[in-house]
C-alpha positions as CSV (number, residue, x, y, z in Angstrom):
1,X,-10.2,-3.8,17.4
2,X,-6.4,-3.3,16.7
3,X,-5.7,-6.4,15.1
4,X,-9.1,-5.9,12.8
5,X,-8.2,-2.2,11.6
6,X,-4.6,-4.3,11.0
7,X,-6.3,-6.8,9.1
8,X,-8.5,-4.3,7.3
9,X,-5.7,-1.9,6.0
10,X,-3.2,-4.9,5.5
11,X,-5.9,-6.2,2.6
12,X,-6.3,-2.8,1.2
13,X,-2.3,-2.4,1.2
14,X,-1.9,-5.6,-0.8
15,X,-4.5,-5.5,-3.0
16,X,-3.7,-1.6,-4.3
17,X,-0.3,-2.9,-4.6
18,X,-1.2,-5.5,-6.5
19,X,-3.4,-3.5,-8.6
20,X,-0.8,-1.0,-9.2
21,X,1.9,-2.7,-10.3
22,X,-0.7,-4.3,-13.0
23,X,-0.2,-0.7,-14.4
24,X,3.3,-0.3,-13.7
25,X,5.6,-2.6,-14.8
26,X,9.2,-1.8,-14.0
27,X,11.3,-4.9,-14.2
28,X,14.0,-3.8,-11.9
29,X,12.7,-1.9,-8.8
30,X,9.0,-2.3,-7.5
31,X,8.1,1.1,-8.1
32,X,4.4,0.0,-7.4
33,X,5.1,-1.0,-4.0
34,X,6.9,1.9,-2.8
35,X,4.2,4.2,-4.2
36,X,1.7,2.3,-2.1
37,X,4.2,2.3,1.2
38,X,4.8,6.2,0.9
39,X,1.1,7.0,0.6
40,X,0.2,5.0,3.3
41,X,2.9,6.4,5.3
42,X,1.4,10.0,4.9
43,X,-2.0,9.0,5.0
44,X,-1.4,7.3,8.5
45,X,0.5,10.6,9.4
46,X,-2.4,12.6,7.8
47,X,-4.8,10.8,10.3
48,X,-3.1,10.5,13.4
């Protein structure tokens, strides 16, 4: 069940990542991905 939730989130990680830095373009830093990281990271501690 672990490694499916891991799967699950891992594909909705990449994906709004992805999607996100369609939006944002910063040439230097990946802004997009540590907007994505940071919410995740309070969402997981939201939830647990």
């Amino acid at each position: 069940m672990y490694y499916c939730l891991l799967v699950i989130f891992g594909m909705i990680g990449a994906t709004s990542r992805y999607a996100l830095g369609l939006f944002i373009s910063v040439e230097q830093f990946p802004l997009a991905t540590l907007i994505v990281n940071l919410l995740g990271c309070f969402l997981l501690a939201f939830i647990t």
